[in-house]
C-alpha positions in Angstrom: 36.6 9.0 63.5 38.6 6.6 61.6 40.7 7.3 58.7 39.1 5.5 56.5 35.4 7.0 57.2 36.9 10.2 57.0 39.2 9.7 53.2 37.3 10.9 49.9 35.7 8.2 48.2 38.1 8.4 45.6 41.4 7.8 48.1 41.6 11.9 48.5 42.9 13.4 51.5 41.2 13.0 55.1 38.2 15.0 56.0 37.4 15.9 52.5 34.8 13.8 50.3 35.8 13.3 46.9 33.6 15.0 44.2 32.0 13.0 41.8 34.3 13.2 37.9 32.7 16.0 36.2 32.8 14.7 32.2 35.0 15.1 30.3 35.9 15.5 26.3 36.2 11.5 25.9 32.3 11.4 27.9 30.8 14.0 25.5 32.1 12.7 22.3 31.0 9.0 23.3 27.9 10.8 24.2 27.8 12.2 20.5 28.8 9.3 18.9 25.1 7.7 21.2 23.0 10.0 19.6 24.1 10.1 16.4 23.8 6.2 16.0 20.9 5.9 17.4 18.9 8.8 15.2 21.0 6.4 12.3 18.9 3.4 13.5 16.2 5.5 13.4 16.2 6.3 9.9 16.4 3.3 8.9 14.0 1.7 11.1 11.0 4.2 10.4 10.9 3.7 6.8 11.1 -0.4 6.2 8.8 -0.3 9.6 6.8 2.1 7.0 6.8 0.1 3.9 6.1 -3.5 5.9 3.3 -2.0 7.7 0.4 -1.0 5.1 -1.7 1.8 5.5 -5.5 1.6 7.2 -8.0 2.3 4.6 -9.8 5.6 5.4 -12.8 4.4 3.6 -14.3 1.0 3.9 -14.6 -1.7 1.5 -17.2 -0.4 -1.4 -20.1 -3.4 -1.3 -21.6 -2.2 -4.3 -21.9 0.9 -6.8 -25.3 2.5 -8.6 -23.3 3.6 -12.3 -24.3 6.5 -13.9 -25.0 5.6 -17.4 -27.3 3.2 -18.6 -27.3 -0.7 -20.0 -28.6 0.7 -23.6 -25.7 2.9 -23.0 -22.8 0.6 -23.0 -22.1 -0.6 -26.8 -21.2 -4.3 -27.8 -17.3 -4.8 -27.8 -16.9 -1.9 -25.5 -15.3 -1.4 -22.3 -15.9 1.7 -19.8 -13.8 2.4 -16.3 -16.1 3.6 -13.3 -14.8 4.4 -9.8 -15.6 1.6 -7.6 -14.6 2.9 -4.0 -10.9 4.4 -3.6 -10.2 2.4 -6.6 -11.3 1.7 -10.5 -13.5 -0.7 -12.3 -13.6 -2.0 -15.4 -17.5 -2.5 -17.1 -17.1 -4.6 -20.4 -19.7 -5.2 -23.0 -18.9 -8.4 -25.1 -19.8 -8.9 -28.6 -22.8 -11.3 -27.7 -24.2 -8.4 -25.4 -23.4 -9.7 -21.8 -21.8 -7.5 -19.3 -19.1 -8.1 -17.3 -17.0 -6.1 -14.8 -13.8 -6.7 -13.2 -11.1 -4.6 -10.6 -9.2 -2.3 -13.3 -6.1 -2.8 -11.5 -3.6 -5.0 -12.6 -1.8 -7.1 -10.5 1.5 -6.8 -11.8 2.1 -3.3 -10.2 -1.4 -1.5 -9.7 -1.7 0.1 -13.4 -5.0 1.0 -14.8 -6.5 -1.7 -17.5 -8.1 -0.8 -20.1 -10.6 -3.0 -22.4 -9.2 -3.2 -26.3 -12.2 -3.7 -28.6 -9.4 -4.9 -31.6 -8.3 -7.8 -29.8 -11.3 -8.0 -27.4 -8.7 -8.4 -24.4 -8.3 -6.4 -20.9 -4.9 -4.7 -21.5 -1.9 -3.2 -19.2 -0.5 -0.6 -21.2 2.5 -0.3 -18.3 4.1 -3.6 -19.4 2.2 -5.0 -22.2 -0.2 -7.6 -20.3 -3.5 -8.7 -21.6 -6.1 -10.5 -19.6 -9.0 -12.4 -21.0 -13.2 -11.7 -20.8 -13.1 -14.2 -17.7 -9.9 -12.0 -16.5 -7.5 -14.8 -16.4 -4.0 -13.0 -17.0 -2.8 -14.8 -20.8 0.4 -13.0 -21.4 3.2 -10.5 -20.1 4.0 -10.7 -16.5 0.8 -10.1 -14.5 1.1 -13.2 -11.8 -3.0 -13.6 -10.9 -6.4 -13.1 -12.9 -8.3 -9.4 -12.3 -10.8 -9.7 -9.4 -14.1 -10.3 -11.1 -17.0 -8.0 -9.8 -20.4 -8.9 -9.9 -22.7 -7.4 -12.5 -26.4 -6.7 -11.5 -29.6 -5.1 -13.5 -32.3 -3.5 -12.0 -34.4 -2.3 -15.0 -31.8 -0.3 -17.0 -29.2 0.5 -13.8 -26.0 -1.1 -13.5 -25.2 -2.0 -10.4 -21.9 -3.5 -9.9 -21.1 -5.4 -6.5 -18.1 -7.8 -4.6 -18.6 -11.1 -5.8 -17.7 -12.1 -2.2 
């Protein structure tokens, strides 16, 4: 045999192969230094993937709703929430009689409404935002109308439905 088939890989001495480096300190510290960056990418990653992302609904879309109380019921210049779905609804009686209901969740950031009989406005109580009987936002900083719902009667039921 030659010398050269029989030298280590690593230029050792004849007749003996060279052992692969076993690692050392500087290998298990860059090693470290691996794992902890990438569990840091991680942690930041999972939650703005999270929050970009939004949830699936675990109930579908409500089409329509049966309430439990009656048209006689509801007074003039009155307003009543009902659960429509995951979410609430907002049933308003005007001063000339007509019913009207609209999603009771303000757009501004998801707070309840509420109907105020003394200024006969849909009102935010988080940050002072009114909404009209069509449910056009008129003041404080809710950017878009309510959703309006569709109000039906079938005898003295209320049933309240997507408009779309």
């Amino acid at each position: 045999m030659s010398d050269e088939t029989t030298r280590g890989l690593e230029g050792g001495p004849p007749g003996k192969a060279a052992s692969p480096p076993r690692p050392g300190r500087r290998r298990f510290l860059d090693m470290l230094l691996g794992g902890w960056t990438a569990a840091f990418a991680a942690s930041v990653v999972y939650p703005v993937a999270r929050y970009l992302v939004p949830p699936r609904s675990a109930e579908p879309a409500t089409a329509s709703v049966t309430l439990p109380l009656k048209s006689s019921e509801v007074k003039p210049n009155s307003g009543t929430i009902f659960k429509f779905g995951q979410k609430p609804g907002l049933l308003v009686r005007t001063e000339q009689g007509e019913l009207k209901a609209f999603s009771a969740i303000c757009t501004h950031l998801d707070c309840t409404v509420q109907y105020r009989s003394d200024v006969q406005q849909i009102w935010c109580a988080c940050h002072n935002g009114f909404y009209d009987l069509r449910g056009l936002n008129v003041s404080g900083p809710p950017p878009r109308p309510l959703e309006e719902l569709k109000v039906n009667l079938r005898g003295d039921e209320i049933v309240i439905s997507r408009t779309s």
